[in-house]
N, C-alpha and C positions, 0 to 999 in steps of 0.2 A: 186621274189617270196618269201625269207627269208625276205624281208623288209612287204611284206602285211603280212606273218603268223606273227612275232613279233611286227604288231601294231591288229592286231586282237587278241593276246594273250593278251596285253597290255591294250586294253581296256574292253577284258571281265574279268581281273583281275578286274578294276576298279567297272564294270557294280554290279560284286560278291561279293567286299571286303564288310566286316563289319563297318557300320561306327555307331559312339554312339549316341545311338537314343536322341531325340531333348527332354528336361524336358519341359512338358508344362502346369505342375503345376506348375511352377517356369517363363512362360512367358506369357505375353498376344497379343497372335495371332490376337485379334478383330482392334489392334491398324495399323496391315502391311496393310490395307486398309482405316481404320478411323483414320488414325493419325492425328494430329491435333483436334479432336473433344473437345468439351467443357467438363470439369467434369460436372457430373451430380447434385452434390452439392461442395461448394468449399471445398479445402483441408482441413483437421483436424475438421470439422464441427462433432459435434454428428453423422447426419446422413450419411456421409463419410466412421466417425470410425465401424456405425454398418456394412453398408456395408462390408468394409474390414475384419471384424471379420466374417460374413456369408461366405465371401467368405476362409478365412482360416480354416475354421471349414472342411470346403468340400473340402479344399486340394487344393486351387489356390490362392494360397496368393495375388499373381500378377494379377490375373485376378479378376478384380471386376465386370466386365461386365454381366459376366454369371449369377451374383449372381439377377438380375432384366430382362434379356434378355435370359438367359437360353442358347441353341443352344451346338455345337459341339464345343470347344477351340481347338482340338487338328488337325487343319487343317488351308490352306490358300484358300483352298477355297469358293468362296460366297455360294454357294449352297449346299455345303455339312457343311458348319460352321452354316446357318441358319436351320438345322433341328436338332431336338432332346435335350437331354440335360442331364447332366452327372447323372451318375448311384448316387450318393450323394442324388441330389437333387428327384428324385425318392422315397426315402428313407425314407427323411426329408422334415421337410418347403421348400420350391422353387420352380422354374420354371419347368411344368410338360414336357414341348416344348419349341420349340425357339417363341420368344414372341414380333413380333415386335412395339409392344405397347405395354408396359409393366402394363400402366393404366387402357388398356379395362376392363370395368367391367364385363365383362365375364371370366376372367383368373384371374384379379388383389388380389383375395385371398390367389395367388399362390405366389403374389411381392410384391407387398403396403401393403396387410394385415397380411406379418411377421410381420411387428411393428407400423401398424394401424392398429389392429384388430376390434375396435368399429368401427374407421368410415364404413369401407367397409363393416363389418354385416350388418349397419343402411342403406348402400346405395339402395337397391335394392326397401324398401319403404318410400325413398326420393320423392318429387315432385317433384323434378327434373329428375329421373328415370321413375314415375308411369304417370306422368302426366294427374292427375287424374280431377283437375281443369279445364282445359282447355277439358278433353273432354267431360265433364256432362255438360257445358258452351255452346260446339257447340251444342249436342243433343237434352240442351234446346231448342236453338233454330230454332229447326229440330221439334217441337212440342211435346218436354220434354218427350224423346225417354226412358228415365229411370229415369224421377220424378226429385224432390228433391236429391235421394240419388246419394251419388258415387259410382256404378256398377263397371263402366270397368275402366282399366286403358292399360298401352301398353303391361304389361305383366303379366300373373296370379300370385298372391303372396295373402301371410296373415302376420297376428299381430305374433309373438311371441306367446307362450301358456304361459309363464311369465311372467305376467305385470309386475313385480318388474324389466326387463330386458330395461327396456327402460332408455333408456342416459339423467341422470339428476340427481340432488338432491332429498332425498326423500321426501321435500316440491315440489318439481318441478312432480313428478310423482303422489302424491295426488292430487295436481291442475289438470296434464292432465284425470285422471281419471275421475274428477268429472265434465270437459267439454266434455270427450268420450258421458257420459252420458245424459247430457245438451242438445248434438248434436250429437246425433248418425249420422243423414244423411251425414255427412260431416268427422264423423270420422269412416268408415266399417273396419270390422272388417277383409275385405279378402276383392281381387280385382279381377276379371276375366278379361280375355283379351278380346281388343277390338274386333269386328267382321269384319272378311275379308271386304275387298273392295268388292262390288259387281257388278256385271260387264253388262256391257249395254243393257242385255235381262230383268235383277230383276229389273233394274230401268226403265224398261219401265210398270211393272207391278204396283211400288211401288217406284214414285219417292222422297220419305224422304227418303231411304235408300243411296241417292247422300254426305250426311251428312260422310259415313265414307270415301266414295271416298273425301270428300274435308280437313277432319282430317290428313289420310293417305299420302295426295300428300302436304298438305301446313303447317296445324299446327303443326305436333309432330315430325318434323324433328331436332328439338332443343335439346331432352331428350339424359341425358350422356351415355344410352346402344346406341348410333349411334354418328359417325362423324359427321355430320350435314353437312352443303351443300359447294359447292365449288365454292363461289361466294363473291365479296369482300368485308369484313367485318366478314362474317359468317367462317373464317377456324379455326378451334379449332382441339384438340384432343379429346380424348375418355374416357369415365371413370372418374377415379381421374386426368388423363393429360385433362380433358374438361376444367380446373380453372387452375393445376398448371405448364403446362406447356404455355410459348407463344409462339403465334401466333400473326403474323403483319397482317394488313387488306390486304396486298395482298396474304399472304400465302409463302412467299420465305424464305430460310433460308440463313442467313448470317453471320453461323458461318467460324471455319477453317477448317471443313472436308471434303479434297478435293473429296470424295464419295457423298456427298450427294449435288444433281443439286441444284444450285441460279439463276435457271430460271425456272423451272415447281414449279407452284404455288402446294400447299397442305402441305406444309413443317412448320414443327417448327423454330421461329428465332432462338434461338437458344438452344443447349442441353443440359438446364438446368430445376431444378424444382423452382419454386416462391413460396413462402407459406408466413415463417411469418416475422416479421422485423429483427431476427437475421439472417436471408439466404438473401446471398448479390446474384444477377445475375449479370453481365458485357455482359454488348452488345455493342462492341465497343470499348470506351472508357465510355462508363458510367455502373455505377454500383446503381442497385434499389434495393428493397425489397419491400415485399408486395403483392398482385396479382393485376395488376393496373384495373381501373375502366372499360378500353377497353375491357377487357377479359373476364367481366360479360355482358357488352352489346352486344357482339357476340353473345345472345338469347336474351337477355332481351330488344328486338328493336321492337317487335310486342305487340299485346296485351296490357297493362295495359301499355307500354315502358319507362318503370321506370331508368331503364339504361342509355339509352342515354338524359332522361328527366333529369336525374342526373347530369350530363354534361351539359346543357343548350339546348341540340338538337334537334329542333322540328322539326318534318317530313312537308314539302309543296311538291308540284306538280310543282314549280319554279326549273328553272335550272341555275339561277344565285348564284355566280357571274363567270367572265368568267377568263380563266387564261394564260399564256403570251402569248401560240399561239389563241388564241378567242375559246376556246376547252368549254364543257358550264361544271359543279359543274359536277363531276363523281359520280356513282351512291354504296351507302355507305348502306350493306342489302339489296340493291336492291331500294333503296330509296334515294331520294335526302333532303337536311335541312335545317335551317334556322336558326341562334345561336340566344337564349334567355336568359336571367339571367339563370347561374346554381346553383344549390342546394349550399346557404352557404354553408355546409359541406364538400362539392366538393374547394371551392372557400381555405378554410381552410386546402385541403390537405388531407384531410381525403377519405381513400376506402372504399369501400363498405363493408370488414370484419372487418372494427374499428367498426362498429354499430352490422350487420349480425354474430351472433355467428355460431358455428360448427353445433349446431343441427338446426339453420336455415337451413343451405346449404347441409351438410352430408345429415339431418334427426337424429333423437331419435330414427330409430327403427323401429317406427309403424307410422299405414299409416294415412294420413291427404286429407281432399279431396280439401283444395284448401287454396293459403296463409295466410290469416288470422288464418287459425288452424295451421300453419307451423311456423309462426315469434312468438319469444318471446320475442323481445324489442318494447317498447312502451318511447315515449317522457319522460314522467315523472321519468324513472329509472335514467336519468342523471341531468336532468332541474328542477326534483322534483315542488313543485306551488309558489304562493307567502307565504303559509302561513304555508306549510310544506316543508322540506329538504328531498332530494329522499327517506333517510335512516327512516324517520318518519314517509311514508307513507305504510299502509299496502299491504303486499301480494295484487294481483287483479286489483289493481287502477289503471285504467283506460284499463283495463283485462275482464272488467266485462259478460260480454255478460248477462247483464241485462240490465235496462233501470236507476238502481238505482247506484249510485257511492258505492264503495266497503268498508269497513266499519273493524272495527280490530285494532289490536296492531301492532306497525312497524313494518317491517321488519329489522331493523340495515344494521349490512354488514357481511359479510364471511369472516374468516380466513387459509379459504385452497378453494382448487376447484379440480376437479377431476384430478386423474393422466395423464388419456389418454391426460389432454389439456395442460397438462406440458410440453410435447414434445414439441410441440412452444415455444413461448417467453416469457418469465415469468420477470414481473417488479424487481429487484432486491430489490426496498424498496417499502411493500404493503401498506404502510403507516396507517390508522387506520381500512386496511380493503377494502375488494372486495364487489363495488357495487353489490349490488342484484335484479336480475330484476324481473317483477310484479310476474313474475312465480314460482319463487324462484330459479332460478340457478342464479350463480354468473358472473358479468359481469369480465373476468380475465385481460382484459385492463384498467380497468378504476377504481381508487382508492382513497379512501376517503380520504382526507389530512383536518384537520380538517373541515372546513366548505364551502371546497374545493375540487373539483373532478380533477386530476391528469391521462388525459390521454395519453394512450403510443400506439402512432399509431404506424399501421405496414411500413409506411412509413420510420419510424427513427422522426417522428418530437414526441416531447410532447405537448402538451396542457390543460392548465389550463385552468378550466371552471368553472364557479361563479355561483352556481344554483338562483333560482329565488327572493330564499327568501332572501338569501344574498344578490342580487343587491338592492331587495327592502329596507332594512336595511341600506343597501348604499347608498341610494336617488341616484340610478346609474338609475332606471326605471322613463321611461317621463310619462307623466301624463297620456298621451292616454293609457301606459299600465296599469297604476293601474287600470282606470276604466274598462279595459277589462277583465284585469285578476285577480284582486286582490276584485275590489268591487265588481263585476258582478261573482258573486261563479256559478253560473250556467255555465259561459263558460268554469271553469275547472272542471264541476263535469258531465256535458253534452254532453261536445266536446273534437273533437281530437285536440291538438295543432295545427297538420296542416291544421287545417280548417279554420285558418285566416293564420295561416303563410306562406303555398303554396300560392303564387300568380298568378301562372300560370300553367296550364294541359293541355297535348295532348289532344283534341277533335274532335275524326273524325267520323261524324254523319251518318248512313246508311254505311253497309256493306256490299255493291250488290254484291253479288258470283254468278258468272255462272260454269257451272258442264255443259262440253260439252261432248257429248260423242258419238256424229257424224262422219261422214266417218272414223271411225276406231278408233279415238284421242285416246292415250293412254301417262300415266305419269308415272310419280317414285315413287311406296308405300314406304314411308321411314321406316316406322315401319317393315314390313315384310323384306325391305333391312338388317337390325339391327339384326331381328332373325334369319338371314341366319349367325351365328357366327361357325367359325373351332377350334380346337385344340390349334392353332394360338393366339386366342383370337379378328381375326380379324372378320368386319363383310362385308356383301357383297358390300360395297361402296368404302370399304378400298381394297378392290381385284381390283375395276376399271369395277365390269361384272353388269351397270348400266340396260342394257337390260334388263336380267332377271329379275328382279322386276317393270316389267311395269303392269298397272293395267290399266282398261279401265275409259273411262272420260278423260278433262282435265280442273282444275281449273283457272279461273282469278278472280280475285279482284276489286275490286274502292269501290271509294264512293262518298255519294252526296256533301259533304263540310267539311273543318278543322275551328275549334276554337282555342284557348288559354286560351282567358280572363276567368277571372271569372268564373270557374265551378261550376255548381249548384251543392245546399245542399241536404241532404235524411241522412237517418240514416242505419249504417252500422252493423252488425253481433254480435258485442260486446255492441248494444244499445246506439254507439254514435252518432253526428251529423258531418259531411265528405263532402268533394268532390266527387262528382259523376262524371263520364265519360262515355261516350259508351262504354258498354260491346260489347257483341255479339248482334248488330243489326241486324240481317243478314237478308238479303231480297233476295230470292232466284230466280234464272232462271238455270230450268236444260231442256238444251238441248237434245230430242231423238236422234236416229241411223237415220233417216230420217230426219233431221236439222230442225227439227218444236218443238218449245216451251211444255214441258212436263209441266213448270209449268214456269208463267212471272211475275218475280218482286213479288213472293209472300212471303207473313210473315205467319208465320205458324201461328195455337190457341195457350196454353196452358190452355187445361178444367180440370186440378186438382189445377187450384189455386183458392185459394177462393174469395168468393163475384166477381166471374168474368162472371157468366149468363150463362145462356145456349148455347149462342156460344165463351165463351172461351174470354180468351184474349191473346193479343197481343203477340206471344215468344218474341219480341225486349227488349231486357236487358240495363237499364242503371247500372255501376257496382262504389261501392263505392270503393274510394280507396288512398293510401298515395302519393300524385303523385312523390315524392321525388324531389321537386323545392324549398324546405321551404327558405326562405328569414328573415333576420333578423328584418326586416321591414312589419309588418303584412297589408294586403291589406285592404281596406277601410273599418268602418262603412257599406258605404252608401253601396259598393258594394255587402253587403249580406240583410241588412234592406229597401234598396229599391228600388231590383232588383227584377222583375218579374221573371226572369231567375233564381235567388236562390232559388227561391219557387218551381221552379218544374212547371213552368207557360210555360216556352217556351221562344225562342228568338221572338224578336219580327219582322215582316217583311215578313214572311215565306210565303208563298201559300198550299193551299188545295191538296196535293200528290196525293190523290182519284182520281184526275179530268185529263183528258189528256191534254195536254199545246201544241198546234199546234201555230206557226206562220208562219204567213206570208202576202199577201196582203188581207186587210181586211177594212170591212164598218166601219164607225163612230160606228155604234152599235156593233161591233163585228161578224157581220158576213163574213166569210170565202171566197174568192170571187173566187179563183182558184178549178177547179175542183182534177189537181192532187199535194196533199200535203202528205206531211212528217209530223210523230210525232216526235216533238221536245224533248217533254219529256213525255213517256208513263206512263199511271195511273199507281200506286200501290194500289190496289183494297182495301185491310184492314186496309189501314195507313190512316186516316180519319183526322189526325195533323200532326207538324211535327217532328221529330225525336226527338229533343229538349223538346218537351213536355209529361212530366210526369202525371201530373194530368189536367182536367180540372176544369173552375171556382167552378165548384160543390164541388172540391175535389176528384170526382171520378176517381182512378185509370187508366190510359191508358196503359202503361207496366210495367213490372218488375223492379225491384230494386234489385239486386243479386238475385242468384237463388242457393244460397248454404248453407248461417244460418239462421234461422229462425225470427230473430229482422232485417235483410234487410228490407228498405221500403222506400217510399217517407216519408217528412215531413206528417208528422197525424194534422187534424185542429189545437188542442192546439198547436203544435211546429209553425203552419203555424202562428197564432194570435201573435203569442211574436215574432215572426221573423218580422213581415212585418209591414215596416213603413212608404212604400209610399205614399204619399201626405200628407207626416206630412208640406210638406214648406207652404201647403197651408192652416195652422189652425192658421200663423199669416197671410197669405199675399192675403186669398181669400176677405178678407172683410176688409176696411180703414174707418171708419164713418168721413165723413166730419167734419173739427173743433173740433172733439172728440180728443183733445191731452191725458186725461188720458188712451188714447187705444191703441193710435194709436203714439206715441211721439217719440219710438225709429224709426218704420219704415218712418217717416216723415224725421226725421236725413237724410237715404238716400236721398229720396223725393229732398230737399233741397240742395243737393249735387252731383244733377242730377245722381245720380245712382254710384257715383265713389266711388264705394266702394269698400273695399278689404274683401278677406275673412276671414282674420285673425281676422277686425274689425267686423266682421257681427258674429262670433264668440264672440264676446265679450259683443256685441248689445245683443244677446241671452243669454248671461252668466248672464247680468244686471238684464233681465225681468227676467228670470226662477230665480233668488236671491232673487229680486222684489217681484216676486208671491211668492215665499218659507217664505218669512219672513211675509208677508202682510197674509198669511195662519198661521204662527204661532202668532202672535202680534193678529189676530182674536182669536186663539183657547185660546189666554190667558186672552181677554176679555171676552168670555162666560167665562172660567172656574172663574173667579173674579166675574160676573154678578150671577152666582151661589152662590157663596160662599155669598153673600151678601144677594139674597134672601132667603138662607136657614138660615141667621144668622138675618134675619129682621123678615122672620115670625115666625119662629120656634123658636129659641133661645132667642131673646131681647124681646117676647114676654111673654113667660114664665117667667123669670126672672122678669113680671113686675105682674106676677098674685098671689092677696096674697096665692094663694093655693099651688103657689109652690116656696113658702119660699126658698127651700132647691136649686134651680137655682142661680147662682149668673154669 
C-alpha cells in the first residue's frame, strides 16, 4: 500500500511540475513532420532574405514557413497547425489563415503580393484569369450570342478608373490607349460573368443555350482562379503556382518530405518556386532555372496549341509508337502525338518567357479580349528588316492594326525599365541599351551590343543574334532571302514574318460537339468549381467534393480531319497577312432528356456580319494566328503563289458535306440495292463546301476569319491577284511552235535530253530567258528612245538650221 501511494504521489508530482514552456518563436515546428522538404527558394537568394526578414519582423525568425502558409507554429499537430495564423500577421501584410496554396489567386494578395504587388493587382484582368477570348470565340459560334464584343468573362471585373495605372512605359500606355479606342470590341472596359450552365429543361426550350454547358464542362478549365483537371499532363497549381511552381505530367511529388504521398498523383515535383534565370530548382540531381516549356503547355494544348506546337508536338488520332511491353503511345492532355520540326527557338533553348514578357502572361492591368490585344512582342523588336536595325524602326512596326506599315522616328533603346521587373534577373552589362518593343516597353533580356542583340535567356544560355540588316551587310543572306525580304518590301511591310517562316500548323478541320443531356448525364462546371473558394484560398476541386459541381449535359469532342502542311493565308487584326487555322468550327449535336437529336451536326448563322444576306452566314471561324513552329528555313515560293489552299480556295479532293454519304452494295449507277442501310456519314445541312474553304471562286465569303478585331478577313481580290500564280509553268510550256528555235530553244534543251533535267538547271534555263527578255526589253527601249532623238533632231532641228529665216539655229 506505501509502494502504490509513493508512486501515485510520484507521478502526480510529475503530471503538476512546472516545466519551461517551449520558445516557438525561436523554432519551426512545420519541419517535425515536413522535414526534409525542399526550401522554397535556395538559401541566401534575395527572395529567401525577404522571407526571413517577414518572418523576423512577426517574431519567428526560425519559422519562415508561416510567413507564405500562415497557420498555427505553436503546435505538433496537423490539424490544429493548419488553421489560423498568428495575431502579427492579422495586423500586418500576411497570411489571414493557413494557406495551403499560398499562390491561389484568391488569397495570394495576402503572400505573393507582399513583394509582387503589380503582378497580382494586374492578375485578375489577365487572359489567362478572364478568359475572355475563348469565350466570345465559342458564343460565336453558338450564333454570336454577344456580337463582336467581349461581354462575359469567368468572373465579373473592370479597368482601373486610372488609365495612367496600367503596367508599362508611358509610350507603352499611349499606344494601348490609342488601340483601346481603335478596338473597343475587343478591349471592354468591364466584364460580366459567364451565365450559369443551364440545365436540361432551358435547353430543351432553347437549345444555343448547350454553348455554356460545353464552355463550363471543357473550355475554361485551364484559367489560373482553378486547379485545372487531374489528368496526365494537365496537373499544375493555382494562381501564381499555375507557372512557377512544377508539376510532372503525372502529378507525383518527388521531393524529401516524407509527409507528402509519391503515389497519389495531384502533387507538386517538387517545393520549389521557378521563375527567372537567377533561381536555380534541383530535382534530383539536376539543377534548371527558368519555367520550362512543359509548364505552359499544361493549357496551351487545346485551341490555337501553340504550346506543345512549340515543341514540335502535333496531335493525331494514331497510338503509335508502341513501348517494351507493346503498351500503345499513352495519352498526354488527353491526347496522343506525333513529333514534327519544333519551333527554332525551342531547338535554341530558349522558353517561352525569353520572348513572352510579364505583361503578356501577368496582364497590364486592364482587360483585353483575346491574344493579339494581350502580346506585345512582334518579330521585328529583335530581327528588325533588311534595311532597318530593330532600334531604327518606329514605335507600331508591324503593331499596326491598319492595313498601312507604320511610319515615324526610331525608337532607339531604353536605359532602365521598370523596378517591379528588377526583382528578376537583371543583365549585369546593358550594353548600349534595352531593346524596345513595337509598343514601347523595353525588352529587359535582350540588349543592344553594337549592331548586335545580346540575349540572356532564362535558361542560363546567352545568345548572340545578328539582326537582319547586319547579315545582309554580311552577304551571310542566300539569295532566296534577299528576294523575299529585302527586294520584295511588301513582304515586310505586309506580312507577319511567320508567314513564310512557320512551316507547319495544327489543323483540325470541323469541331463536332455533342451536348448530351440524356437519361440524367451530368458533368464538372469548372468555373462554378473555382468560385466555390474558402478562407483557405482553396477552391472546390482542391477539397476533392467533385460532385457538387455537377451540371446537367455531358460534352464530347471529334472532328472530321487533321492537317499540318501549309496553312492557308487571310489577314489578321493588325491588317497583316498570316496563317490561318481552325478556330471554333463547331458543328453542333445537342442531345434532348429523351435521347432524340435537339439539334444534328448544325452550324449556327451569324446575321450581324456583313454582306452576309438575309440568312446569315456560316458561325464556323477560321482564326489567324502565330503558330509558333517558325523554322530558319522559310517554306516555299510555290507553297503560297500556287496553292489553291493559300488563297482561301480549299483543299482539294474534299466532297459535298450537304449530302448524306450511304455505302454499301450498290448499281453501276449508284443506286442503293439493300433496303436496310446505315448512314455512313450524315449531312451537315449548312456546310454547302468544306471546312477548308474560305471563299468561293467569286470571292464570296463562306466563314469567318477571326471574330474579334475588325481588319480579320480572308485574302480581299487585290491581295488574292498578287498572291496567285498558278499555272504560271504553263505560259512557257502550254505552247512549243514547231522549228520555232527563237521561242522555243531553252525548252527544246530539255526536249533533247529526254526530259533529264534537274531543277536546279531548269532554274537557270528561266534565269537565261527572263535576262534574255529584260535585256532584249531594254536594248528595244533604247532604240526608240535613239529613233526619237533622231527624228526630232531630223525634222525639227537640221531642218531649221537649214532655213535662211533662222539664221540664228546653228
Amino acid at each position: 500500500m506505501t509502494k502504490i501511494l509513493f508512486l501515485f504521489a510520484f507521478f502526480t508530482a510529475i503530471l503538476f511540475a512546472k516545466t519551461a514552456p517551449i520558445d516557438y518563436t525561436k523554432k519551426n515546428n512545420c519541419l517535425k513532420c515536413h522535414g526534409g522538404i525542399e526550401h522554397i527558394r535556395e538559401e541566401n537568394s534575395g527572395m529567401s532574405k525577404a522571407i526571413a526578414k517577414k518572418a523576423a519582423e512577426a517574431g519567428y525568425a526560425k519559422n519562415s514557413c508561416i510567413v507564405c502558409h500562415g497557420g498555427n507554429p505553436a503546435t505538433k499537430h496537423k490539424h490544429k497547425a493548419h488553421k489560423g495564423t498568428i495575431k502579427y500577421f492579422l495586423e500586418h501584410k500576411g497570411p489571414k489563415e493557413f494557406y495551403p496554396a499560398p499562390g491561389s489567386s484568391w488569397i495570394n494578395q495576402n503572400t505573393c503580393g507582399m513583394c509582387h504587388p503589380n503582378q497580382v493587382a494586374s492578375q485578375m484582368n489577365s487572359l489567362m484569369m478572364t478568359e475572355q477570348g475563348k469565350i466570345q470565340g465559342a458564343m460565336w459560334s453558338f450564333g454570336g450570342k454577344e456580337g463582336y464584343t467581349h461581354v462575359n468573362g469567368n468572373y465579373k471585373t473592370a479597368n482601373p478608373k486610372d488609365p495612367h495605372s496600367r503596367l508599362g512605359t508611358k509610350e507603352y500606355q499611349a499606344y494601348m490607349s490609342e488601340l483601346s479606342k481603335l478596338e473597343p470590341q475587343a478591349f471592354p472596359k468591364e466584364m460580366q460573368q459567364l451565365p450559369p450552365a443551364p440545365t436540361a429543361e432551358e435547353v430543351e426550350k432553347d437549345p444555343s443555350l448547350a454553348v455554356f454547358t460545353y464552355l463550363r464542362q471543357e473550355c475554361l478549365r485551364c484559367h489560373t482562379g482553378s486547379k485545372g483537371r487531374s489528368r496526365r499532363g494537365d496537373f499544375r497549381g493555382i494562381g501564381c503556382s499555375s507557372c512557377h511552381v512544377p508539376y510532372s505530367n503525372a502529378g507525383l511529388y518527388e521531393g524529401d518530405d516524407k509527409s507528402i504521398s509519391k503515389k497519389e498523383p495531384g502533387h507538386m515535383l517538387v517545393h520549389s518556386i521557378q521563375s527567372s534565370r537567377k533561381v536555380k530548382v534541383a530535382v534530383h540531381d539536376v539543377n534548371y532555372s527558368g519555367v520550362p516549356t512543359e509548364t505552359c503547355s499544361t493549357c496551351h494544348n487545346r485551341g490555337k496549341r501553340i504550346g506543345v506546337s512549340y515543341q514540335g508536338l502535333m496531335e493525331t488520332e494514331y497510338k503509335a509508337t508502341f513501348d517494351a511491353e507493346g503498351n500503345a503511345q499513352p495519352k498526354l492532355h488527353t491526347k496522343r502525338y506525333i513529333h514534327m520540326k519544333a519551333d527554332v527557338h525551342f531547338q535554341k533553348g530558349m522558353l517561352c518567357q525569353d520572348c513572352h514578357t510579364s505583361n503578356d502572361m501577368h496582364g497590364d492591368g486592364f482587360l483585353t479580349g483575346a491574344n493579339l490585344g494581350a502580346v506585345e512582342i512582334e518579330c521585328q523588336d529583335c530581327h528588325g528588316t533588311t534595311k532597318k536595325y530593330p532600334w531604327e524602326l518606329p514605335l507600331g512596326y508591324s503593331d499596326e492594326f491598319q492595313t498601312t506599315p507604320k511610319m515615324g522616328k526610331a525608337r532607339g533603346v531604353a536605359q532602365d525599365v521598370a523596378s517591379y521587373l528588377k526583382q528578376g534577373y537583371m543583365p549585369k552589362d546593358k550594353g548600349d541599351g534595352y531593346i524596345i518593343m513595337a509598343r514601347g516597353n523595353p525588352l529587359p533580356k535582350a540588349v543592344k551590343k553594337g549592331n548586335k542583340i545580346l540575349m540572356h535567356l532564362a535558361s542560363g544560355k546567352d545568345i548572340e543574334l545578328k539582326p537582319l540588316k547586319l547579315l545582309k551587310e554580311e552577304e551571310a543572306l542566300s539569295k532566296k532571302a534577299l528576294v523575299a525580304m529585302d527586294q520584295i518590301t511588301a513582304h515586310n511591310d505586309k506580312m507577319e514574318c511567320y508567314t513564310c517562316h512557320a512551316t507547319w500548323a495544327p489543323q483540325c478541320y470541323g469541331c463536332h460537339v455533342k451536348i448530351d443531356y440524356s437519361d440524367g448525364k451530368q458533368n464538372v462546371d469548372y468555373v462554378k468549381m473555382s468560385h466555390d473558394q474558402d478562407i483557405h484560398g482553396t477552391t472546390g476541386g482542391m477539397r476533392k467534393s467533385l460532385k457538387k459541381y455537377l451540371v446537367d449535359g455531358k460534352v464530347t469532342e471529334t472532328r472530321s480531319y487533321l492537317r499540318w502542311e501549309d496553312p492557308m493565308l487571310g489577314q489578321n487584326g493588325e491588317g497583316r497577312i498570316t496563317p490561318l487555322v481552325p478556330g471554333c468550327q463547331v458543328t453542333v449535336t445537342v442531345i434532348g432528356k429523351d435521347g432524340k437529336a435537339l439539334l444534328q451536326n448544325h452550324i449556327f448563322k451569324v446575321p450581324n456580319v456583313e454582306g452576309a444576306g438575309a440568312e446569315g452566314q456560316n458561325a464556323i471561324d477560321m482564326s489567324p494566328i502565330q503558330p509558333h513552329t517558325i523554322q530558319k528555313e522559310a517554306r516555299s515560293c510555290e507553297s503560297c503563289h500556287a496553292s489553291k489552299k493559300a488563297l482561301g480556295l480549299g483543299i482539294d479532293g474534299t466532297f459535298d458535306p450537304s449530302k448524306t454519304t450511304i455505302i454499301d452494295i450498290m448499281s453501276a449507277d449508284g443506286k442503293i440495292l439493300p433496303k436496310q442501310v446505315d448512314e455512313q456519314i450524315p449531312a451537315i445541312k449548312n456546310l454547302k463546301h468544306d471546312y477548308s474553304q474560305i471563299i468561293d471562286a467569286n470571292g464570296t465569303q463562306l466563314m469567318t476569319v477571326g471574330s474579334h478585331f475588325k481588319l480579320s478577313q480572308p485574302l480581299d481580290k487585290k491581295q488574292r491577284e498578287k498572291l496567285d500564280r498558278r499555272g504560271v509553268c504553263l505560259s512557257c510550256h502550254a505552247s512549243i511552235p514547231e522549228g520555232n528555235l527563237a521561242v522555243s530553244a531553252m525548252t527544246h534543251i530539255a526536249e533533247m535530253a529526254e526530259l533529264n533535267i534537274d531543277n536546279k538547271e531548269h532554274q537557270g534555263i528561266l534565269n537565261k530567258i527572263l535576262n534574255i527578255g529584260a535585256w532584249l526589253q531594254v536594248l528595244g527601249s533604247i532604240f526608240v528612245l535613239l529613233l526619237f532623238i533622231y527624228i526630232v533632231y531630223t525634222v525639227f532641228i537640221k531642218k531649221k538650221s537649214i532655213n535662211p529665216r533662222n539664221r540664228g539655229w546653228k
